[in-house]
KOLZA-83578 format. One line per field, with one value per residue (C-alpha): residue number from 1; residue in three letters; x, y, z. Coordinates in Angstrom, 1 decimal. Layout:
residues N
n NUM ... $
res Ala ... $
X X ... $
Y Y ... $
Z Z ... $
This chain:
residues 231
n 1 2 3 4 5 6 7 8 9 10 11 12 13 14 15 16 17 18 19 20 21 22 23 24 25 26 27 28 29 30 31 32 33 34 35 36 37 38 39 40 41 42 43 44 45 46 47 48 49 50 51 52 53 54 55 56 57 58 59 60 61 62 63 64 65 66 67 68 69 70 71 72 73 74 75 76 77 78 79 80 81 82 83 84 85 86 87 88 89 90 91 92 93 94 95 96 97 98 99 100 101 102 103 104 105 106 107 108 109 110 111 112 113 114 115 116 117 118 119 120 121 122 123 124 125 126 127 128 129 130 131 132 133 134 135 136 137 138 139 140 141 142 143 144 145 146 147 148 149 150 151 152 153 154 155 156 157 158 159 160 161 162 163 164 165 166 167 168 169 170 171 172 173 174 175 176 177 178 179 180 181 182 183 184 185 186 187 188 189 190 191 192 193 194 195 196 197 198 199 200 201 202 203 204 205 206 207 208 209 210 211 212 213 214 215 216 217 218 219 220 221 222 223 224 225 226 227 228 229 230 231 $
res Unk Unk Unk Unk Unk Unk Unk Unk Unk Unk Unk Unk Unk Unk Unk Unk Unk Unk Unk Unk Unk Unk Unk Unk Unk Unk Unk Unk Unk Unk Unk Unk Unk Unk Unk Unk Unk Unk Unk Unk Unk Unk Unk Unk Unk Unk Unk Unk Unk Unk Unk Unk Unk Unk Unk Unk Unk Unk Unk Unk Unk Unk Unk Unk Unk Unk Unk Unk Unk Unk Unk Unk Unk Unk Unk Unk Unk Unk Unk Unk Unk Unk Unk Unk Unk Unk Unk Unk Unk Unk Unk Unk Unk Unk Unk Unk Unk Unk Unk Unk Unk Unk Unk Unk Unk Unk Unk Unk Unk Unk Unk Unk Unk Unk Unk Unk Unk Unk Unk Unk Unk Unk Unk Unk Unk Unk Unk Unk Unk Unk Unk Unk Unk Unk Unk Unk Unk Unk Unk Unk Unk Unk Unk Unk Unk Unk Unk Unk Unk Unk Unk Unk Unk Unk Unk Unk Unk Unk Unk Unk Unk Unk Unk Unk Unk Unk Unk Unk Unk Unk Unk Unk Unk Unk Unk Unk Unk Unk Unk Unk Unk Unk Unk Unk Unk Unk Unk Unk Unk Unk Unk Unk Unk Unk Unk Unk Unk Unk Unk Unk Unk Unk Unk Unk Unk Unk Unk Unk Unk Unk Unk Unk Unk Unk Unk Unk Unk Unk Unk Unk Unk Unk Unk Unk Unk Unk Unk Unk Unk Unk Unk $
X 0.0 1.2 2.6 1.1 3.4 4.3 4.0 5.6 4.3 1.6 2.8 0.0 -1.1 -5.0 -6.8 -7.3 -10.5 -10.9 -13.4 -15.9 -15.0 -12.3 -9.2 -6.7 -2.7 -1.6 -0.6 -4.2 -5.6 -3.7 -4.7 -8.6 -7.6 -6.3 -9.6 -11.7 -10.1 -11.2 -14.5 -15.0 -13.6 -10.7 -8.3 -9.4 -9.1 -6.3 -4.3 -1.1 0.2 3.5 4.0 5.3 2.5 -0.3 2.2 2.0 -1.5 -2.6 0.2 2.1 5.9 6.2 7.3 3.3 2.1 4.2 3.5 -0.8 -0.8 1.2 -1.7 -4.4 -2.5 -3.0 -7.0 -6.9 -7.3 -4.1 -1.4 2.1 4.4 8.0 9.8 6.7 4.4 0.9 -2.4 -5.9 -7.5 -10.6 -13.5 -16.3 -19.7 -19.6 -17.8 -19.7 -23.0 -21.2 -20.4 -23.9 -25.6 -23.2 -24.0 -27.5 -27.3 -25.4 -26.9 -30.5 -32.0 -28.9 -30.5 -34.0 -33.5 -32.4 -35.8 -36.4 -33.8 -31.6 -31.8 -33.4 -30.5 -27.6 -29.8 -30.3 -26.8 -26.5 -28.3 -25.8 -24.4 -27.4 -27.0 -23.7 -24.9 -27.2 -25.7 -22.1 -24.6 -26.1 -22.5 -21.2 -18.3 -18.2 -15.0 -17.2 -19.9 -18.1 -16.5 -20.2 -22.1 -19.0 -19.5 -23.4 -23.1 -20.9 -22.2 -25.6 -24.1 -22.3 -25.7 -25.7 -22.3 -20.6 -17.3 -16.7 -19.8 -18.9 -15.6 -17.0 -18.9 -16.1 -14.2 -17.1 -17.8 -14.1 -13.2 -16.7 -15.6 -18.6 -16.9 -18.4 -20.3 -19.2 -21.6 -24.7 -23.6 -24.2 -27.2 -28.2 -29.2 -26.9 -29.2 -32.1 -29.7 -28.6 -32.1 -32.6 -30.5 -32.8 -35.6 -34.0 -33.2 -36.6 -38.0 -35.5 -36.7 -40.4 -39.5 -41.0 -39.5 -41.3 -40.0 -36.9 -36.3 -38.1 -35.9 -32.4 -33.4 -34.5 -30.6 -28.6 -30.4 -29.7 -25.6 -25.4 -28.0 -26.8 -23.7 -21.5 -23.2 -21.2 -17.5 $
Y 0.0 3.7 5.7 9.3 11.8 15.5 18.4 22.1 22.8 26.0 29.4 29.9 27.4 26.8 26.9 23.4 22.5 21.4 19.0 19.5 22.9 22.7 24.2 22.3 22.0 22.4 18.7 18.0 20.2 18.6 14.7 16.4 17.8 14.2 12.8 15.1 14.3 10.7 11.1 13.3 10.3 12.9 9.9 6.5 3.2 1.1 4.1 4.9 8.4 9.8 12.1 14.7 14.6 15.3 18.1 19.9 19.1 20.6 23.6 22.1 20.2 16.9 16.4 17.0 14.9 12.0 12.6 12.5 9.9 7.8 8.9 7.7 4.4 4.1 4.7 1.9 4.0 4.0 1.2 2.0 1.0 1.0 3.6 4.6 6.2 5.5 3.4 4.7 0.9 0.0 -0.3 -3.4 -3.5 -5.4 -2.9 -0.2 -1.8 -2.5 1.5 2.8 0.5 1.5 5.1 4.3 2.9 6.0 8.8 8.4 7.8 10.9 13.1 12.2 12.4 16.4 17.1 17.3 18.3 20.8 24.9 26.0 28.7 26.1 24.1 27.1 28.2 24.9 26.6 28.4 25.0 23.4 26.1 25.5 22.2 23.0 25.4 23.2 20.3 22.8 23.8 20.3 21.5 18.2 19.4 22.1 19.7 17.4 20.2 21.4 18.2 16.9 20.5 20.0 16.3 17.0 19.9 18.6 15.2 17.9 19.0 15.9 16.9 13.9 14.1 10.5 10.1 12.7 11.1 7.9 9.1 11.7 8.3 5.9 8.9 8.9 5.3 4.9 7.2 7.7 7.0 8.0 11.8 13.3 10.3 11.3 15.3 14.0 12.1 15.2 12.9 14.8 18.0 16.3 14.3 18.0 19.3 16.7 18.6 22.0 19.5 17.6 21.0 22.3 19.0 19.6 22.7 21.9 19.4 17.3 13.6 11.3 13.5 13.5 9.7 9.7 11.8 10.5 7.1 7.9 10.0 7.8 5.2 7.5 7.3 3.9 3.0 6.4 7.0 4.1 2.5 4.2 3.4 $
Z 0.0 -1.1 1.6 1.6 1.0 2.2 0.3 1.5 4.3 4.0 5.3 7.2 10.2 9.7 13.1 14.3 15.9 19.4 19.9 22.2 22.9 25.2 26.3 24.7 25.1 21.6 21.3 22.3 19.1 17.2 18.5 17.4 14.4 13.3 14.9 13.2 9.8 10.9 11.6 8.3 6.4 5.1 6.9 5.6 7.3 5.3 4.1 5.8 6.1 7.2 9.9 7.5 5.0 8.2 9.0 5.8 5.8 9.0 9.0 12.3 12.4 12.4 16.1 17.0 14.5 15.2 19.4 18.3 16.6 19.4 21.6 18.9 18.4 22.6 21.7 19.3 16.4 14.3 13.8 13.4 10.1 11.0 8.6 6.8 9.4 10.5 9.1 10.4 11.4 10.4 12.9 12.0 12.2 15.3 17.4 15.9 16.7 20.6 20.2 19.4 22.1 25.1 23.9 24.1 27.5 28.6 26.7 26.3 29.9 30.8 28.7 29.1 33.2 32.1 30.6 34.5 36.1 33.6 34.2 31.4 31.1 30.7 28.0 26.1 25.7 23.7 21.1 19.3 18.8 17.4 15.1 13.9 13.6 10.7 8.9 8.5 7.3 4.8 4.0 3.7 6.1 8.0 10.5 11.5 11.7 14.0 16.3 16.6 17.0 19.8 21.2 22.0 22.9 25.4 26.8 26.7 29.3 31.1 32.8 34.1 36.3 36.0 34.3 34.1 32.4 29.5 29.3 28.8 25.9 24.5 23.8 22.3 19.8 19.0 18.5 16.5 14.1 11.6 8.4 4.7 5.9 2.7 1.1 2.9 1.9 -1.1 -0.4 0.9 4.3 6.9 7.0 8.8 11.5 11.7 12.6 15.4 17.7 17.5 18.2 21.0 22.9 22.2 23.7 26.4 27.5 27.5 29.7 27.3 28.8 26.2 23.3 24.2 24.5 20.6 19.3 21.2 20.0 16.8 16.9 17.9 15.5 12.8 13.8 13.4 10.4 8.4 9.0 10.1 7.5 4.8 5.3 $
């Protein structure tokens, strides 16, 4: 298999995203940068890529790179190939079926138990990111997409005030790795996914407990049948 190779680096860094919102060390920003790029299918499972080509890629030196994708290899999500670099592995349906119903577990009776308990001031500060949400699915910008989906996700379980919890979750979401988005672009599928979060928070903040489980089931079902799906 072709190793991918650098170009010259660009002379200006792009901004790299920081998933879920948070402050970041720069080694961290650039472990979700290289995450992101996995979840948008711009990395693809099989392919290997050398430290410097991600480099020039994402404006940063190599040293960075190389020190991410150590961490990511820890996660399970890369392999390393002496003297040629990294390969992105490949997740199956099994595990990604294992992924979606742990999140289930977690996430859905979570968020439905917030429709009772969540100030109404906290949920609605998530609405700037529902927002985002829509408008990168009408863009077909799907790193912005994923900052601002991990962004509300997270936040959203954060109500719940248990760290572990969102950690929990902030790693299933990462070693799922929804494969193929730019497909359902496309397919012009992603834009109503997208629109379940404004309904979700609305739900939310009516308190509306039966609605909520409906539409995080229907969500989450939606992760795993439409996205996962095409890798």
């Amino acid at each position: 298999m072709a190793v991918q190779r650098a170009s010259a680096p660009p002379t200006t860094a792009p901004d790299l995203p920081t998933l879920g919102g948070r402050k970041s060390s720069y080694r961290e920003r650039v472990v979700d940068a290289l995450r992101a790029a996995m979840i948008a299918g711009e990395l693809r499972p099989g392919e290997v890529y050398s430290a410097p080509t991600l480099a020039a890629r994402f404006g940063v030196s190599a040293t960075p790179v190389r020190e991410a994708m150590l961490d990511l290899a820890k996660e399970g999500l890369v392999d390393t190939v002496p003297n040629k670099g990294f390969r992105v592995t490949a997740v199956s349906e099994k595990q990604l079926d294992e992924y979606t119903q742990i999140r289930a577990l977690i996430e859905i009776p979570t968020v439905v138990g917030l429709a009772g308990s969540a100030d109404p001031v906290s949920l609605e500060a998530l609405r700037p990111a529902t927002r985002e949400i829509v408008h990168a699915a009408v863009a077909g910008d799907l790193i912005a997409y994923v900052e601002a989906d991990t962004r509300f996700h997270l936040g959203l379980l954060a109500l719940a005030g248990n760290a572990h919890l969102v950690e929990v979750v902030g790693d299933l979401r990462g070693r799922s790795r929804l494969y193929g988005l730019t497909a359902l672009v496309e397919a012009g599928r992603l834009l109503a996914s997208a629109q379940e979060h404004l309904e979700l928070l609305d739900a939310l903040v009516d308190r509306d407990k039966r609605a909520v489980r409906e539409i995080m089931t229907r969500h989450l079902g939606h992760v795993r049948g439409l996205w996962a799906a095409h890798d």
